[in-house]
C-alpha positions, 0 to 999 in steps of 0.5 A: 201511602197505601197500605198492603192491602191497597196495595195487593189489589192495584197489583192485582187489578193491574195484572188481570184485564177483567173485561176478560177475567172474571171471579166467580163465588168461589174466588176461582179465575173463570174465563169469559167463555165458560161464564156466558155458557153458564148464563140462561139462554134466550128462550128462558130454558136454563141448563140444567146445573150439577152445583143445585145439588152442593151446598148445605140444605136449607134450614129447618126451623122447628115449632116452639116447645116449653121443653126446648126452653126449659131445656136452655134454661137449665144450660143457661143456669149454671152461666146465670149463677157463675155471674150472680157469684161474681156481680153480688159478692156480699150475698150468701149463697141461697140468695144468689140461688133465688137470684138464679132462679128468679132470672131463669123465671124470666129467662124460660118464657122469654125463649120460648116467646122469641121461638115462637115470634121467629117461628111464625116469622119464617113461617110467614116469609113462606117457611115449610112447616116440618111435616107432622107439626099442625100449624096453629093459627 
C-alpha cells in the first residue's frame, strides 16, 4: 500500500499533464509559453535576466590565518574541557587542564592546515583571491 506521500504525488502527476505544465526552481507552476521565452535564442544571445541579480552573492574564502585558528581554539576550549570533565572523572582538575591544553596544541595547527588545504583548493578551482591578500606560492 502506498504511503501519503506516494500517494500525494500520483494525485498530483494525475491532475497536472506536464508536457504542458512545468515547475521551475522555485516550486512555482510556469506555463510552457513563459518557459520557451526564457530559454537562449538561436543565434546564441540570451535575454538579458533580472533573477542574475537575486540570490546570495558568491562566497569569499579568506586566506589562512594563525590568528583565525588560535581564535577557534580558544572557543573550542571550553567545549574541549566540558568533554575532559565528563570522559575522565577520576582526574583532578589540572590534569584535565593539561589534557585541554594538550588537545588545543593539536587542535590550532590542525585548523589552520585544513584552512590553508581548502584555501588553495578553491583558489585552484578558479577562486578569486580577496583583493590586498598576496597569493603565496
Amino acid at each position: 500500500m502506498p504511503s501519503k506521500k506516494q500517494r500525494r504525488r500520483q494525485k498530483k502527476s494525475r491532475r497536472h499533464e506536464y508536457e504542458y505544465v512545468y515547475v521551475d526552481e522555485e516550486g512555482r507552476e510556469v506555463d510552457v509559453e513563459q518557459v520557451e521565452a526564457d530559454r537562449p535564442r538561436k543565434d546564441g544571445s540570451a535575454k538579458p535576466r533580472a533573477a542574475a541579480s537575486r540570490g546570495r552573492p558568491a562566497r569569499t574564502i579568506e586566506p589562512p590565518s594563525w590568528r583565525r585558528s588560535i581564535r577557534r581554539g580558544l572557543i573550542f576550549a571550553p567545549i574541549m574541557f566540558a568533554t575532559m570533565w565528563l570522559i575522565a572523572r577520576d582526574l583532578s582538575i589540572a590534569q584535565r587542564l593539561f589534557q585541554t591544553a594538550y588537545l588545543l596544541v593539536m587542535f590550532v595547527p590542525f585548523t589552520y592546515f585544513f584552512d590553508r588545504f581548502m584555501y588553495r583548493r578553491f583558489v585552484k578551482q578558479g577562486g578569486v583571491t580577496p583583493s590586498g591578500a598576496p597569493r603565496r606560492r
